[in-house]
C-alpha positions in Angstrom: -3.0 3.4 -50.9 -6.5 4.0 -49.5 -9.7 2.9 -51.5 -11.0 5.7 -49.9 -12.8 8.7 -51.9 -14.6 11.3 -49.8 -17.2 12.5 -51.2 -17.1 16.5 -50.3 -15.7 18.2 -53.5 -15.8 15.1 -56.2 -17.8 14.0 -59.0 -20.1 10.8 -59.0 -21.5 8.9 -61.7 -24.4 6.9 -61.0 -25.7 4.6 -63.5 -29.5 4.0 -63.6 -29.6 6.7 -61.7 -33.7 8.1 -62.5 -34.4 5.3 -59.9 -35.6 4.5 -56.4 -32.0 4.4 -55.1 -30.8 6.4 -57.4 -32.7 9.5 -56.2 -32.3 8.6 -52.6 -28.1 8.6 -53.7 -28.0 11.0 -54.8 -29.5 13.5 -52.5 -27.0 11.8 -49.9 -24.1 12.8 -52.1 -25.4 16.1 -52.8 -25.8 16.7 -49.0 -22.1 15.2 -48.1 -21.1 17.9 -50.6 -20.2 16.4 -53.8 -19.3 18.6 -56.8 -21.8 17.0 -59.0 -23.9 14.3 -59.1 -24.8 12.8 -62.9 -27.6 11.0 -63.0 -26.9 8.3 -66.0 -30.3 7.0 -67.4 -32.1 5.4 -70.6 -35.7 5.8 -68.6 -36.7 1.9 -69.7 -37.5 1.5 -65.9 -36.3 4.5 -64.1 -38.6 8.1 -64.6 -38.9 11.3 -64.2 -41.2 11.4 -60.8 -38.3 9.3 -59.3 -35.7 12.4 -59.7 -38.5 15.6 -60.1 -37.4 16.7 -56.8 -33.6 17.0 -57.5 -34.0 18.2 -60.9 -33.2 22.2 -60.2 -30.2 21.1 -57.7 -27.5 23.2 -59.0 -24.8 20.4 -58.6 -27.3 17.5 -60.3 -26.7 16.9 -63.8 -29.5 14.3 -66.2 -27.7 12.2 -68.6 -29.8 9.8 -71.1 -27.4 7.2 -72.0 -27.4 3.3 -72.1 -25.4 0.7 -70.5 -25.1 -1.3 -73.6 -23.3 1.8 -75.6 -19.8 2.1 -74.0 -19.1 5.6 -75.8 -21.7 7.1 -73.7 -20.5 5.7 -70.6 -16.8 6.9 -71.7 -18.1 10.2 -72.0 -20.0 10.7 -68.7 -17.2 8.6 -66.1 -14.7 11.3 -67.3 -13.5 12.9 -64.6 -15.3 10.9 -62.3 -14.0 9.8 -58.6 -16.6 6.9 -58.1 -19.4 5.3 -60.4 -22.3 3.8 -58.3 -23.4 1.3 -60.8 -27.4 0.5 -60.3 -28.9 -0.1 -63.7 -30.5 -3.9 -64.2 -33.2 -5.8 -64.8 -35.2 -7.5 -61.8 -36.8 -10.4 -61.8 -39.8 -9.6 -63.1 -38.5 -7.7 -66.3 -35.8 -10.7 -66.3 -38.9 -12.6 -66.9 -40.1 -10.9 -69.5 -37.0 -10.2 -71.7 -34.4 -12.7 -70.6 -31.8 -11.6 -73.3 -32.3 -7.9 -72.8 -32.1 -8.5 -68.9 -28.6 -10.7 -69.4 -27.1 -8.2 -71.9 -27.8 -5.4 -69.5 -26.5 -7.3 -66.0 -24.1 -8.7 -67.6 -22.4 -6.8 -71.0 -23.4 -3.7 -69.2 -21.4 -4.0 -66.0 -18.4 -5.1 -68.3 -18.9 -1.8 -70.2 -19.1 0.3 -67.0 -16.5 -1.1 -65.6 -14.1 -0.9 -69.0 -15.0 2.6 -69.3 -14.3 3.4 -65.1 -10.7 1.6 -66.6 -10.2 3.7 -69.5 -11.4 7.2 -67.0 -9.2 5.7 -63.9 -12.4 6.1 -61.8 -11.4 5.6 -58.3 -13.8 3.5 -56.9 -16.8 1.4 -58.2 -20.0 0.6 -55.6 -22.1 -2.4 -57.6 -25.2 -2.7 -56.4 -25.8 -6.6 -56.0 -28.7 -8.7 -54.3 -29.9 -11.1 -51.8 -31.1 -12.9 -55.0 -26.8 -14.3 -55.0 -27.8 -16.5 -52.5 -31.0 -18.0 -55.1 -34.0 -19.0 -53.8 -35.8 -22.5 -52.9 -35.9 -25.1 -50.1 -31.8 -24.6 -49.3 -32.3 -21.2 -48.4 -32.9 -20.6 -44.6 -31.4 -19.7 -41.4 -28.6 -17.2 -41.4 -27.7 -15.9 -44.4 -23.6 -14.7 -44.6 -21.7 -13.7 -47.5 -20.1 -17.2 -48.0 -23.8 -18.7 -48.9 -24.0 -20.8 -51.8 -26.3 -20.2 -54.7 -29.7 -22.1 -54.3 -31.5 -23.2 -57.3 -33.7 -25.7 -56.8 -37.5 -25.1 -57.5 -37.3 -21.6 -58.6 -38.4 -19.3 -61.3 -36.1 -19.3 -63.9 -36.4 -15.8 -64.2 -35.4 -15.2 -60.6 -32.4 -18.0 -60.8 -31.2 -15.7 -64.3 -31.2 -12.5 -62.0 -29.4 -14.3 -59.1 -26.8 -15.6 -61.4 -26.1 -12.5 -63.6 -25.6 -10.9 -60.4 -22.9 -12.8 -59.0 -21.6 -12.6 -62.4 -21.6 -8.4 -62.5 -20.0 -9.5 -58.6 -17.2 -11.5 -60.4 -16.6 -9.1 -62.9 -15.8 -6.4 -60.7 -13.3 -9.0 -58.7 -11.5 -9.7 -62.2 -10.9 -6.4 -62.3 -9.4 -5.9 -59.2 -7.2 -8.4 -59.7 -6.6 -7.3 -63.4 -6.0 -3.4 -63.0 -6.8 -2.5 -59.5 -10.2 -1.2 -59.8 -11.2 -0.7 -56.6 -14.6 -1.3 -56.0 -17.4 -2.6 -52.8 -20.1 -5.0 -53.6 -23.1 -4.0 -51.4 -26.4 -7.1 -51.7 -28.9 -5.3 -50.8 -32.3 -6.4 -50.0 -35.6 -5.7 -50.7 -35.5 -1.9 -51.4 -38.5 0.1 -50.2 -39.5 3.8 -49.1 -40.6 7.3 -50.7 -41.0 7.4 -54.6 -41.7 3.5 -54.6 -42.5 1.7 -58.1 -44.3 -0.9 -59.0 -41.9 -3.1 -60.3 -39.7 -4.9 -58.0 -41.7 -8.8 -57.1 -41.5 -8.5 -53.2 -42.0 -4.1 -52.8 -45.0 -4.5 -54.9 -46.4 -6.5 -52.1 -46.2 -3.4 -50.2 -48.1 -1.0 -52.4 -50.9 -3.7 -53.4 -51.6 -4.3 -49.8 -51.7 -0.3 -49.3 -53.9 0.0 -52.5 -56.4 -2.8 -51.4 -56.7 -1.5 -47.6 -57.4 2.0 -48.6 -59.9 0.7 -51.4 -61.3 -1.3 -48.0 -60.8 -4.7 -50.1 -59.2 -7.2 -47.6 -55.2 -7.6 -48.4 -54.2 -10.7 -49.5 -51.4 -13.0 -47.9 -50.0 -15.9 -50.2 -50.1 -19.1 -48.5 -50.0 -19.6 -44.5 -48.9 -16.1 -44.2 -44.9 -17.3 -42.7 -42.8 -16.8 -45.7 -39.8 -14.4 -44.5 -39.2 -11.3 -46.5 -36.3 -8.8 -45.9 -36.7 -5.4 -46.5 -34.4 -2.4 -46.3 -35.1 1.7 -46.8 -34.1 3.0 -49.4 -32.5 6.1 -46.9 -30.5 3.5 -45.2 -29.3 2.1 -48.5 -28.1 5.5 -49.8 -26.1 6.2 -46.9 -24.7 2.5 -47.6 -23.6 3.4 -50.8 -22.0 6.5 -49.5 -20.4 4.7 -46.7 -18.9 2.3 -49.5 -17.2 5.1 -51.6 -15.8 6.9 -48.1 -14.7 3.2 -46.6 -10.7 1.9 -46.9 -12.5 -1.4 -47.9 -12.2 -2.7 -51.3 -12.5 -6.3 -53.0 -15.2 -7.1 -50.8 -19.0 -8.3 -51.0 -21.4 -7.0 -47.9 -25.3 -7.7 -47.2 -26.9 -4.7 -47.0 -30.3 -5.8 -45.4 -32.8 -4.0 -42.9 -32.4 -4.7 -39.1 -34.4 -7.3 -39.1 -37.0 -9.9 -41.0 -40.9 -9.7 -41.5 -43.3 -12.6 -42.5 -45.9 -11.6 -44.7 -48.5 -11.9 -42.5 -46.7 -9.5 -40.2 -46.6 -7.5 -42.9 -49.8 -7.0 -44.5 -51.3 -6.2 -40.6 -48.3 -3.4 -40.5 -49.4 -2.0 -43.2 -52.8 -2.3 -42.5 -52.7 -0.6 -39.4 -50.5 2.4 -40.4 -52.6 3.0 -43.7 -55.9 3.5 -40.5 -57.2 0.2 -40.6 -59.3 -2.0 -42.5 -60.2 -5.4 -43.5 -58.6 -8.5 -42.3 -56.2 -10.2 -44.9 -57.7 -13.0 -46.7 -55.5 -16.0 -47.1 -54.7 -17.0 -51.0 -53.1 -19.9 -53.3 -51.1 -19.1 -55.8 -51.8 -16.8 -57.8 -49.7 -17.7 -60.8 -47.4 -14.3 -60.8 -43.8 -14.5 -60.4 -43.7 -14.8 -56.4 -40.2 -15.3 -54.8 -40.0 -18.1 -52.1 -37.4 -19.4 -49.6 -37.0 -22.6 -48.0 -38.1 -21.1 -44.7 -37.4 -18.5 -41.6 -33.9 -17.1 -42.7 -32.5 -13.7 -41.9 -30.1 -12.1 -43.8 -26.9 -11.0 -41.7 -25.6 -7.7 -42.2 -23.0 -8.0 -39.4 -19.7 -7.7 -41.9 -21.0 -4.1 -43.5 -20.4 -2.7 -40.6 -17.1 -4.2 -40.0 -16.0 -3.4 -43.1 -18.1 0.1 -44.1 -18.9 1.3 -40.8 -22.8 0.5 -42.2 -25.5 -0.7 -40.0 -29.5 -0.4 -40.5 -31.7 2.3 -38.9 -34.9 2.4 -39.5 -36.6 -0.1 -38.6 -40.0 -1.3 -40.9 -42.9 0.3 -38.6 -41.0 3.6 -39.3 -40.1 3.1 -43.2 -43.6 2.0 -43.6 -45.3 5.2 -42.0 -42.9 7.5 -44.0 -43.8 5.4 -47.5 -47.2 5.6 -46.8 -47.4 9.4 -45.6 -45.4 9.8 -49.2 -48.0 8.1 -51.0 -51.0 10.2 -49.3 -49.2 13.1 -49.6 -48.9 13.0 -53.2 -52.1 11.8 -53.9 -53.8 14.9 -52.3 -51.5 16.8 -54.8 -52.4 15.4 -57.7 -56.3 14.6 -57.1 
């Protein structure tokens, strides 16, 4: 039997859905023609600005529930044909509230996933990370899906996120073994674009850069200014998660990474540049915040999503960057 589920005339769940990708998801299954799209949220990280423009969609419906209370995800999988499952801590609330952050990435998949069980939900996407692969000196070069975990050096907080996300990633293989859950595991990158937080360690880079450039203070680069960063937009990632419910494929893990690498150099003078100029960067030490490192140039391969999903990148940085930034000024000239 296919893993298959089309999206045109079923129902999808997406948990932590009042977010970033969330939003973008959402509008992707609304315009593939989906029944209904529910929108599962508790609003500890994800808000109402995130969703305000999908709120009057006829076929999007808001649900406050939590991860951590498995009646409520009973009730709002019923019926469902596929459950994108998004809601977790990052690294920098990891950091903060270890215990919450492991009870959610890890008790909270388990819940979603026992009440997808219970509701015979078709098809699970789980939205993993790059962070599987860890972080420190042994991460470099090409990064494929049969990486190990790197742990050396790092922030514990960041190593707690990495691991409870190939944990959430093992669940989801025990229960395809267990009851035939079907599911795709899509690692995605860095995730930026329209509606963009400030909470996730490596985007924020973006918006302080913007916010220091337009307030013509010189942007600050950490270190030499070579540190690889991957990025993805967040468009591209919806249609990944999309792609993932409509795909045969099942029991697999994918990268889901933009088409290609910046430094941060590179990308404070993009963003420089498209936000009309201004100051050169200044160079900086440490500056004691959480600040996620690799052991050098590495790029993370995204060749098997598209063998498997039919998913490959499209917009390249330049052109996510001008369409966050013409976001940003946009809705700052409607609300000043």
């Amino acid at each position: 039997m296919s893993a298959s589920v089309p999206i045109a005339g079923n129902r999808f769940v997406i948990i932590g859905g009042a977010s970033l990708v969330g939003s973008a998801t959402a509008g992707e299954l609304l315009d593939h023609g989906a029944a209904e799209v529910v929108l599962f949220d508790n609003f500890a990280f994800g808000s109402n600005a995130a969703i305000a423009h999908l709120q009057d969609h006829p076929r999007l419906k808001l649900v406050r529930g939590d991860v951590m209370r498995i009646a409520e995800l009973l009730r709002v999988t019923e019926g469902a044909a596929g459950v994108l499952q998004l809601a977790a801590y990052m690294t920098l609330s990891m950091d903060r509230d270890p215990w919450g952050g492991l009870d959610v990435n890890i008790r909270g998949v388990q819940n979603v996933l026992e009440a997808c069980r219970v509701n015979k939900v078709r098809k699970v996407v789980f939205a993993s990370s790059n962070a599987t692969y860890g972080y420190g000196p042994g991460v470099a070069g090409e990064l494929v899906e049969s990486t190990p975990f790197h742990s050396m050096g790092a922030p514990p907080a960041a190593i707690l996120y990495g691991a409870s996300k190939i944990i959430g990633e093992q669940l989801c293989r025990d229960a395809f073994r267990k009851w035939g859950q079907d599911y795709v595991v899509l690692r995605y990158s860095t995730v930026y674009g329209e509606r963009q937080h400030y909470r996730a360690a490596n985007a924020l880079y973006i918006i302080e850069t913007m916010d220091k450039v337009r307030r013509g203070e010189p942007p600050q680069v950490f270190g030499d200014g070579s540190e690889t960063k991957h990025f993805v937009y967040v468009g591209d990632l919806a249609r990944a998660n999309r792609m993932a419910f409509e795909s045969a494929a099942t029991d697999v893990a994918v990268n889901t990474s933009g088409p290609e690498p910046i430094t941060t150099l590179e990308l404070v003078r993009l963003v420089t540049e498209l936000a009309g100029g201004g100051p050169a960067p200044e160079f900086v030490g440490n500056d004691g915040k959480v600040r996620l490192t690799s052991g050098g140039a590495f790029r993370i391969a995204h060749e098997e999503a598209a063998r498997t999903i039919g998913w490959t990148p499209e917009v390249t940085m330049r052109e996510g960057l001008r369409r966050l930034i013409a976001w940003r000024d946009g809705n700052e000239a409607a609300a000043g």
